[in-house]
Backbone as ProteinMPNN parsed JSONL, in Angstrom:
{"seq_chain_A": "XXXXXXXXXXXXXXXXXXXXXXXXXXXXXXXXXXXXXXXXXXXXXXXXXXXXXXXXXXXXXXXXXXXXXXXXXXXXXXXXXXXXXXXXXXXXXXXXXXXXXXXXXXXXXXXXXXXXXXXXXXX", "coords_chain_A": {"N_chain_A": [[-0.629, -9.857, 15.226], [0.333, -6.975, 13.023], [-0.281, -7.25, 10.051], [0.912, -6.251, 6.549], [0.447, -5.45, 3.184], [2.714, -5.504, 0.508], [2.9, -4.05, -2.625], [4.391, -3.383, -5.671], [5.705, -3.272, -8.764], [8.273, -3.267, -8.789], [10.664, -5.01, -8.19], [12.851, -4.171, -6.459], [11.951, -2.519, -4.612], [9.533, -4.009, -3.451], [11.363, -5.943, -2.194], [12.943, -4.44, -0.726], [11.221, -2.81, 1.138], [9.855, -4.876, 2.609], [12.052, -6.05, 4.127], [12.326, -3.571, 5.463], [10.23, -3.469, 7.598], [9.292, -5.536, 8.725], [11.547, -6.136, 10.262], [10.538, -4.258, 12.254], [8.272, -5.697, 13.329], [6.053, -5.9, 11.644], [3.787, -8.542, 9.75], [4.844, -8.758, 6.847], [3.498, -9.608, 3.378], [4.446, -9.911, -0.333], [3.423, -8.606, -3.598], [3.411, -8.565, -7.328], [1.609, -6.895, -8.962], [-1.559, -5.691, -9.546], [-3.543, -7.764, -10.164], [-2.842, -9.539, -8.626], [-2.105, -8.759, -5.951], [-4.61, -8.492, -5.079], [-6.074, -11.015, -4.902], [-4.185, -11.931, -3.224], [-4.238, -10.35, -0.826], [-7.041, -10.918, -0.349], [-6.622, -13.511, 0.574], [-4.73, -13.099, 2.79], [-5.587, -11.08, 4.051], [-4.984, -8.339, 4.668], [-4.084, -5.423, 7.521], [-3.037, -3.158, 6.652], [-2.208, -1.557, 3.104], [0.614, -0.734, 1.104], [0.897, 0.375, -1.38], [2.224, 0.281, -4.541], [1.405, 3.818, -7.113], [1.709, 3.811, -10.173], [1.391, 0.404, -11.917], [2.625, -1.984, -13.437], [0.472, -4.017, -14.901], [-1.733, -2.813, -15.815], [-3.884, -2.27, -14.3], [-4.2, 0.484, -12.13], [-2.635, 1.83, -8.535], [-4.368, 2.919, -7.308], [-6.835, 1.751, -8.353], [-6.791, -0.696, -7.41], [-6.828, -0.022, -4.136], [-9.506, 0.884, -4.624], [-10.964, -1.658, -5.124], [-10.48, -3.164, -2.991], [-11.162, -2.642, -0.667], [-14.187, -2.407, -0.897], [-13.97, -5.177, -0.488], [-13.007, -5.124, 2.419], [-13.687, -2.684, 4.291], [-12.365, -1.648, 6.574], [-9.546, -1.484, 5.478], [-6.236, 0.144, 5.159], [-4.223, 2.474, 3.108], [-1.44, 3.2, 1.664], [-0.018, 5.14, -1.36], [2.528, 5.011, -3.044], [4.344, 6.715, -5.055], [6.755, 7.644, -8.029], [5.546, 9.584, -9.142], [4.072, 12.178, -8.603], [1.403, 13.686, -8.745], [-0.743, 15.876, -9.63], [-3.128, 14.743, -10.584], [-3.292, 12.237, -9.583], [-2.985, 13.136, -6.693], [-5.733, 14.443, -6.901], [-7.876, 12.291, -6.955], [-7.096, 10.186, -5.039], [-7.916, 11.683, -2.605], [-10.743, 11.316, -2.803], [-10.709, 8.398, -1.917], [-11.222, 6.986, 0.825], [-8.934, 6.409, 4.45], [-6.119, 6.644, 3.256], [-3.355, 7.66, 2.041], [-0.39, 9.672, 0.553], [2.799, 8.712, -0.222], [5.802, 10.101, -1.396], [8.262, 9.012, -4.271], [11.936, 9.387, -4.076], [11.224, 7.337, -1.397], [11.431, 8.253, 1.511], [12.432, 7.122, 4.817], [11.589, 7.525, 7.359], [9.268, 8.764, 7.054], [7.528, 7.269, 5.87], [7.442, 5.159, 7.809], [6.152, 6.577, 10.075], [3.89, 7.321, 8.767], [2.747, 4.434, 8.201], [2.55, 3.417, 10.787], [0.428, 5.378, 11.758], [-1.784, 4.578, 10.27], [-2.405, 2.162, 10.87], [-2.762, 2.802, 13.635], [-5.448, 4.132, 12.9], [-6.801, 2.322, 11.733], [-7.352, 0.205, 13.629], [-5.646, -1.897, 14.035]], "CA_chain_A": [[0.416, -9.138, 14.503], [-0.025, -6.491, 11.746], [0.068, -7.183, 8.386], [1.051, -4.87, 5.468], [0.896, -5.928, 1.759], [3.215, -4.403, -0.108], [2.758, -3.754, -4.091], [4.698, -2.542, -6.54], [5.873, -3.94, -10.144], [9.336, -2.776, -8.869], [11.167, -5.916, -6.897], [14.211, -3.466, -5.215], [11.072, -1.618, -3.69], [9.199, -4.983, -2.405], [12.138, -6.438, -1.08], [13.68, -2.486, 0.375], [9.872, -2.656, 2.218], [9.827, -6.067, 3.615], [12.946, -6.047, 5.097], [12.242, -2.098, 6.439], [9.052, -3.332, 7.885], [9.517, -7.377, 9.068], [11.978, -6.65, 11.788], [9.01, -3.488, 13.455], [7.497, -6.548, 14.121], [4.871, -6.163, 11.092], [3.672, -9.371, 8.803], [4.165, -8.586, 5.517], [3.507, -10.345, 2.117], [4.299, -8.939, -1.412], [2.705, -8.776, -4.857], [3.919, -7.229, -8.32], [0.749, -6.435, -9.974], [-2.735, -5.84, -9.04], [-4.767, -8.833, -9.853], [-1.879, -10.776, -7.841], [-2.379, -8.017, -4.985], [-6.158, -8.688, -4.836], [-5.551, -12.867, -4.523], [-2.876, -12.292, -1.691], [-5.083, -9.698, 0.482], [-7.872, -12.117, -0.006], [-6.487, -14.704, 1.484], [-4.235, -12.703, 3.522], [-6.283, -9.909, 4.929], [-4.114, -7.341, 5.485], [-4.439, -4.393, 7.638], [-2.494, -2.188, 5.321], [-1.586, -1.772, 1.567], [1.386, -0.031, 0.465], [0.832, -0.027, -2.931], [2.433, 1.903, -6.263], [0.137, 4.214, -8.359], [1.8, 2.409, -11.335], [1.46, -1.062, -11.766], [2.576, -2.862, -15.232], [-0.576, -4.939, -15.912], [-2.507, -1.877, -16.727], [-4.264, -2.054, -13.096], [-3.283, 1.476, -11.055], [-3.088, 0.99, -7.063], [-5.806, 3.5, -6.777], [-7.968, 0.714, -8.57], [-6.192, -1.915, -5.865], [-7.455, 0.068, -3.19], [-10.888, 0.359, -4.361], [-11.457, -3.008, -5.623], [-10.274, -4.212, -2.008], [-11.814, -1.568, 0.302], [-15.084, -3.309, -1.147], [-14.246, -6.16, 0.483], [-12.584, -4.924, 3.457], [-13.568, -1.092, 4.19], [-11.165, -1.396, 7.578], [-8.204, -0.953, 4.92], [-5.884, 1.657, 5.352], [-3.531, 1.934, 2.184], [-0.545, 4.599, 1.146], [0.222, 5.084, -2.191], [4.151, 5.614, -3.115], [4.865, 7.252, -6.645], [7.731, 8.594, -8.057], [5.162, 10.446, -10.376], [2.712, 12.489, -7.531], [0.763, 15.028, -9.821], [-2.739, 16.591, -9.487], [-4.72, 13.944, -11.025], [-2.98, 11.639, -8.507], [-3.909, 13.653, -5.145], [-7.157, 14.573, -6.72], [-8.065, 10.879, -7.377], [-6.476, 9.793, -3.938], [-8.653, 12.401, -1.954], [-11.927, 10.345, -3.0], [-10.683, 7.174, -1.143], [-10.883, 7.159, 2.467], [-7.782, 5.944, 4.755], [-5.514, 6.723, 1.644], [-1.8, 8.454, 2.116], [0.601, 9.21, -0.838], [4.349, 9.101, 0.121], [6.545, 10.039, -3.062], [9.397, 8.316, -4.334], [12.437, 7.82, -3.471], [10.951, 6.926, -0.29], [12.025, 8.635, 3.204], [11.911, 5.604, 5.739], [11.072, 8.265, 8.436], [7.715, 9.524, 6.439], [6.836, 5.752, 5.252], [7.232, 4.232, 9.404], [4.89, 7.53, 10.638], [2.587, 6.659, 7.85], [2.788, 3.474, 8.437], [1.854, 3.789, 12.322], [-0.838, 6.355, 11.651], [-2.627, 4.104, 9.229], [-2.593, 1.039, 11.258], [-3.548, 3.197, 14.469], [-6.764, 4.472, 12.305], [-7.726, 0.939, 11.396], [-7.589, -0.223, 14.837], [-4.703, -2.791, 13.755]], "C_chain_A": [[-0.23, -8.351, 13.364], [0.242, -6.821, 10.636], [-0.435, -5.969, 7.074], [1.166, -6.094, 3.922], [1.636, -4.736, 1.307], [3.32, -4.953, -1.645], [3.42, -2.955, -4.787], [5.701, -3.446, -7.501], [7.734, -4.077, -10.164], [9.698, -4.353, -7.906], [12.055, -5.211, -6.098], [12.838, -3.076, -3.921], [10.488, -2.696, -2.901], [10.078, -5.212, -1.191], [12.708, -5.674, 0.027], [12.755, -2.9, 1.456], [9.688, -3.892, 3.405], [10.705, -6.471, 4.352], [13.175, -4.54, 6.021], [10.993, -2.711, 7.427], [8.842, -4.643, 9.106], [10.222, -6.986, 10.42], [11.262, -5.497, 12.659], [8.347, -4.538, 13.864], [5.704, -6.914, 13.386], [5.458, -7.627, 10.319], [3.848, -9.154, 7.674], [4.491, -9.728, 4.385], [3.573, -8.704, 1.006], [3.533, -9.174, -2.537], [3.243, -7.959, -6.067], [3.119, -7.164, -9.003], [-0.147, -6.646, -9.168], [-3.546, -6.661, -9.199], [-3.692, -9.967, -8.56], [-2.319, -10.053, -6.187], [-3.754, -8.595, -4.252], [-6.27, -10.452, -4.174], [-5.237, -12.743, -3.652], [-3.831, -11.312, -0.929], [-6.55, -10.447, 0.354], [-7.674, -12.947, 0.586], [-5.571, -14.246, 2.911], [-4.254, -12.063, 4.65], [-5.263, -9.098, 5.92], [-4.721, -5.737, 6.007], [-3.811, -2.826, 6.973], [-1.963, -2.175, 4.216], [-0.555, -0.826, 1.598], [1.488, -0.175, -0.851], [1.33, 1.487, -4.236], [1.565, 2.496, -6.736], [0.433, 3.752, -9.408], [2.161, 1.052, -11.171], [1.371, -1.773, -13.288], [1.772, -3.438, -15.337], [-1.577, -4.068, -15.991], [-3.529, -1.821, -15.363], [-3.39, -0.536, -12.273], [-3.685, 1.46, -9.34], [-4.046, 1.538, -6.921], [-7.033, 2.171, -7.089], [-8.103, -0.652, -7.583], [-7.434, -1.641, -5.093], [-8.856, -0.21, -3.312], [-11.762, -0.991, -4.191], [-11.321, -3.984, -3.637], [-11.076, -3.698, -1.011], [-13.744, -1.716, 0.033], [-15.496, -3.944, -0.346], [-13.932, -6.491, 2.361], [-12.413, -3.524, 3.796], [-12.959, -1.106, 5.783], [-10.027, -1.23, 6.456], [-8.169, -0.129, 4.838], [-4.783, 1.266, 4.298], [-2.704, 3.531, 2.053], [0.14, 4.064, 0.279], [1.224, 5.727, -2.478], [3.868, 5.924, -4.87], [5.962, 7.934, -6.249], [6.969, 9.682, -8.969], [3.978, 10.945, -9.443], [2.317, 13.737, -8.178], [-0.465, 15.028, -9.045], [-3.529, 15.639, -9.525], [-4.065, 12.758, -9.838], [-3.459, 12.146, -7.231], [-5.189, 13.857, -5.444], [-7.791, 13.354, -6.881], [-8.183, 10.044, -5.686], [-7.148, 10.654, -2.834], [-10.128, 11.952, -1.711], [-12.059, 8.803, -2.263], [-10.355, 7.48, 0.156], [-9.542, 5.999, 2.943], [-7.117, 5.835, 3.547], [-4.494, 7.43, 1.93], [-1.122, 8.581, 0.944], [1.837, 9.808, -0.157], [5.171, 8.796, -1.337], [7.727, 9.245, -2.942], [10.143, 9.021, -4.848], [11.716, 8.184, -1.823], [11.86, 7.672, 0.986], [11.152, 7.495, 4.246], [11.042, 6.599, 7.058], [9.364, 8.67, 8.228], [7.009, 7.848, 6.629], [6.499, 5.235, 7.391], [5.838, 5.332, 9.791], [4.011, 7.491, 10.215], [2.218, 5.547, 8.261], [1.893, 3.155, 9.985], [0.692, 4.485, 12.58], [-1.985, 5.47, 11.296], [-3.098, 2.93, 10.182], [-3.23, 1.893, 13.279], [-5.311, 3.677, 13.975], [-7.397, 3.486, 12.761], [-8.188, 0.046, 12.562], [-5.971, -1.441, 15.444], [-3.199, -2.643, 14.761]], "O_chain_A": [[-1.18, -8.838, 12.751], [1.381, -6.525, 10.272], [-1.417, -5.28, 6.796], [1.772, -7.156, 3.776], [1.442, -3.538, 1.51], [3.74, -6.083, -1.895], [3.179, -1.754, -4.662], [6.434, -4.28, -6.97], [8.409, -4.648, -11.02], [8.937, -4.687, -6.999], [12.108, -5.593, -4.929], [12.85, -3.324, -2.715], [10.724, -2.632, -1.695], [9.941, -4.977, 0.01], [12.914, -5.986, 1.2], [13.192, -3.291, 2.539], [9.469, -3.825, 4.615], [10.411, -7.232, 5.274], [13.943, -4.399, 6.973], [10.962, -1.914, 8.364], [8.273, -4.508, 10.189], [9.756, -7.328, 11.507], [11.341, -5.701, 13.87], [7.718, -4.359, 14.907], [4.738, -7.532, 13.832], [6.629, -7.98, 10.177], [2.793, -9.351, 7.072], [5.426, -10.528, 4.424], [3.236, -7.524, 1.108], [2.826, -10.173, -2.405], [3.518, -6.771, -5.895], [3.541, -7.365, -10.142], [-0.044, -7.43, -8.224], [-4.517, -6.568, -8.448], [-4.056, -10.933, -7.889], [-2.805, -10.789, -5.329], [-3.846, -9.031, -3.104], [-6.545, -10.775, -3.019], [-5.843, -13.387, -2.795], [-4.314, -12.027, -0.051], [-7.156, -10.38, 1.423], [-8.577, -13.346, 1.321], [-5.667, -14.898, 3.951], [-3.602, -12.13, 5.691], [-4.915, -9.119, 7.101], [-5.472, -5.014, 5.351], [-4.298, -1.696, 6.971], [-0.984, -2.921, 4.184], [-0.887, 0.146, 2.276], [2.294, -0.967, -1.34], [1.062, 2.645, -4.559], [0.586, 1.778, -6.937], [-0.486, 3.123, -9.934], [3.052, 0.619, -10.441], [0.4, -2.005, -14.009], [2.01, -3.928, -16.441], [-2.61, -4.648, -16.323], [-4.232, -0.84, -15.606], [-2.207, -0.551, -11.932], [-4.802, 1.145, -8.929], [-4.93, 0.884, -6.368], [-7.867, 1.76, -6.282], [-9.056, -1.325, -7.19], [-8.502, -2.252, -5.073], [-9.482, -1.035, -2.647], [-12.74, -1.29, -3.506], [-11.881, -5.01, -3.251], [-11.777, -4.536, -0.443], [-14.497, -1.115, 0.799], [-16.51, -3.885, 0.35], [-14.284, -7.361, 3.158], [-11.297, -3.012, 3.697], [-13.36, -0.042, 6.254], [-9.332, -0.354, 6.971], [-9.069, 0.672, 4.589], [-4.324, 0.124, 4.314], [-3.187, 4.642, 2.268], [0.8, 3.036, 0.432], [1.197, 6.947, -2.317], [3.195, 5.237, -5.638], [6.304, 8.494, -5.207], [7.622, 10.579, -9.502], [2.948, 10.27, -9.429], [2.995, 14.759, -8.068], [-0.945, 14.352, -8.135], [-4.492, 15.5, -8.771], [-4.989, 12.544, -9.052], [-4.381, 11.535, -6.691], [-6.006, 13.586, -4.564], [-8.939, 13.777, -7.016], [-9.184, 9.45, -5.287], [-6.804, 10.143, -1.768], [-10.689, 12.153, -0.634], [-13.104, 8.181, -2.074], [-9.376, 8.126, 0.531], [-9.162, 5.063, 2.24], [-7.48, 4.966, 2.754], [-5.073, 8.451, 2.301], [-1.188, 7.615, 0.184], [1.965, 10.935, 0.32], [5.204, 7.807, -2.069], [8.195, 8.839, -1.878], [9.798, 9.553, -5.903], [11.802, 9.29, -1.288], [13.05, 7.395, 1.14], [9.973, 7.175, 4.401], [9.964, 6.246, 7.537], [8.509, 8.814, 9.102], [6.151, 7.485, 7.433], [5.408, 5.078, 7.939], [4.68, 4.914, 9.781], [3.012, 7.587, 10.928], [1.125, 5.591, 8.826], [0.745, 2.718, 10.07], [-0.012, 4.223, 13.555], [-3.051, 5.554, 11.907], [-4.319, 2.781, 10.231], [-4.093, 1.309, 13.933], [-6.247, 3.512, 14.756], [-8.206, 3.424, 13.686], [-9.17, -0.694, 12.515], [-5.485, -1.68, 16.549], [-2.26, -3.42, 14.586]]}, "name": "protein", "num_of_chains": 1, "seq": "XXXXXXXXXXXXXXXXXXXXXXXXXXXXXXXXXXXXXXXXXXXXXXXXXXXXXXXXXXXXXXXXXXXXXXXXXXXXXXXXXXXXXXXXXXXXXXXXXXXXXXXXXXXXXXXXXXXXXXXXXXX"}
């Protein structure tokens, strides 16, 4: 089965994701901050992150991804903001397997992402 972590400081957005995602037939676990993120795809090993670019403990997902893509360069991760600027895509262009879908969220963009990412990875 696939598994997706999903991240973001927001709980409507976890819970929105894990119940959009759970009955496709993916695994997912959540996290609301990035050192919690890092813990749970350690032990979790997921084949994709969905993770916020902001994250209240002063961690941003871009730093997620890298810090995990370290330990697992098969991750494929797409980064949701409601705030998608310049220094965001230019930032997000430097990490390989990397997507940004803005917020509010279109379920149609997020599933095709979603499918893309996990066809990359092999997952």
């Amino acid at each position: 089965m696939q598994r997706v972590l999903v991240v973001d400081d927001e709980e409507l957005y976890r819970v929105y994701l894990r119940r959009f995602l759970e009955p496709l037939g993916y695994e997912v676990e959540t996290a609301d901050n990035g050192v919690e993120a890092i813990e749970r795809a350690r032990r979790f090993a997921p084949h994709l992150l969905i993770v916020d670019w902001r994250l209240d403990d002063g961690m941003d997902g871009l730093e997620v991804i890298q810090r995990l893509q370290v330990e697992m360069p098969q991750l494929r991760s797409i980064v949701i903001s409601g705030y998608a600027n310049e220094e965001l895509r230019g930032r997000l262009e430097s990490i390989p397997g990397s997507e940004l879908i803005t917020k509010p969220l279109q379920l149609g963009l997020l599933l095709a992402a979603t499918r893309n990412a996990l066809e990359e990875c092999g997952g």
